[in-house]
N, C-alpha and C positions, 0 to 999 in steps of 0.2 A: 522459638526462633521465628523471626518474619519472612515473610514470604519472599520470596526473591526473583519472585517473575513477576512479569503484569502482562497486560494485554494492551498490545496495538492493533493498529488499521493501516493498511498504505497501500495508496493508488500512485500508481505509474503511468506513462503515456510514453510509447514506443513509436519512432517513425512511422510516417505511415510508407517512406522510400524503402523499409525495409521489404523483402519476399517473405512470402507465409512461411516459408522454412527457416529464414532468420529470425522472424516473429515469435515462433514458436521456440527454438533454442534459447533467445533471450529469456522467453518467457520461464521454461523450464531451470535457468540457469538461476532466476533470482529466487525460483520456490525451492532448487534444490539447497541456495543458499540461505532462506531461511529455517528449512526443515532440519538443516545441522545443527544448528544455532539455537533453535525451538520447537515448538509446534505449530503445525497449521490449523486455525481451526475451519478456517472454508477458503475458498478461490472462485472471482468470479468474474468472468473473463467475461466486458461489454463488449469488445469485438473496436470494429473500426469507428469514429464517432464524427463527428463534423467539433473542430476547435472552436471555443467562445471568441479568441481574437488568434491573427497570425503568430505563430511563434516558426522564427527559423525560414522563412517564408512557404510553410506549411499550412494547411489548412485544414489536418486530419490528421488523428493517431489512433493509435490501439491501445486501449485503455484494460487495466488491468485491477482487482481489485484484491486485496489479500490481508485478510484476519488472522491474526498470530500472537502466540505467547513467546517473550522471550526474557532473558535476562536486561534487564534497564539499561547494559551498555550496548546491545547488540543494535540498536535503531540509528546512533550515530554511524557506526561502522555500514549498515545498510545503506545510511544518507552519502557516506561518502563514497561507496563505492555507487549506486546511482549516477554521483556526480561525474565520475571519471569516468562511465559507460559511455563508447560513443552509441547512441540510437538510441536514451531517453533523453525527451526534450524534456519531462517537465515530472517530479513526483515529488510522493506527502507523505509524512509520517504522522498519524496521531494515534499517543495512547489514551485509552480508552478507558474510562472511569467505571470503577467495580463499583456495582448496584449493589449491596449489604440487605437493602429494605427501599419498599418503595417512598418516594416522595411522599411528604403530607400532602393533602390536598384543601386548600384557600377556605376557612370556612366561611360562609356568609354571615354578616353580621345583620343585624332587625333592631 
């Protein structure tokens, strides 16, 4: 039978209008909703950051990072509820390519 999880990566960016206690809930709310769904394999919380350009007329969020296995349809249903959150401005889903073996490496030619 094949395997029927894979492994993602998604980073979020939470207001930075939020209070550390809404920060936090939010934050709790999407690991509790991925930990149903699958597993976590790490969380790793950058904290507040300065934005590459304005989004929202913000200029800081709380950046959030979280590595996870889940079933292949579970990352849509993540994206979309993301999207309907109010207090993420901006987040990313990537799955993450299983390493079997490692790359060859270039040989030189003479």
């Amino acid at each position: 039978m094949a395997n029927l999880k894979a492994s993602y990566e998604t980073v979020f960016v939470l207001s930075s209008k939020l209070t550390e206690e809404a920060t936090a809930e939010m934050v709790k709310k999407f690991t509790d909703l991925i930990a149903a769904n699958g597993t976590i394999d790490s969380i790793d919380e950058w904290g507040k950051r300065r934005l590459a350009y304005e989004i929202d007329y913000e200029q800081e969020g709380y950046y959030v990072l979280v590595n996870f296995t889940s079933a292949p349809d579970f990352p849509a249903e993540l994206d979309r509820i993301f999207r309907i959150t109010e207090g993420v401005i901006r987040s990313l889903i990537v799955a993450k390519e299983e390493a079997d073996e490692p790359a060859p490496k270039a040989e030189e030619k003479e």
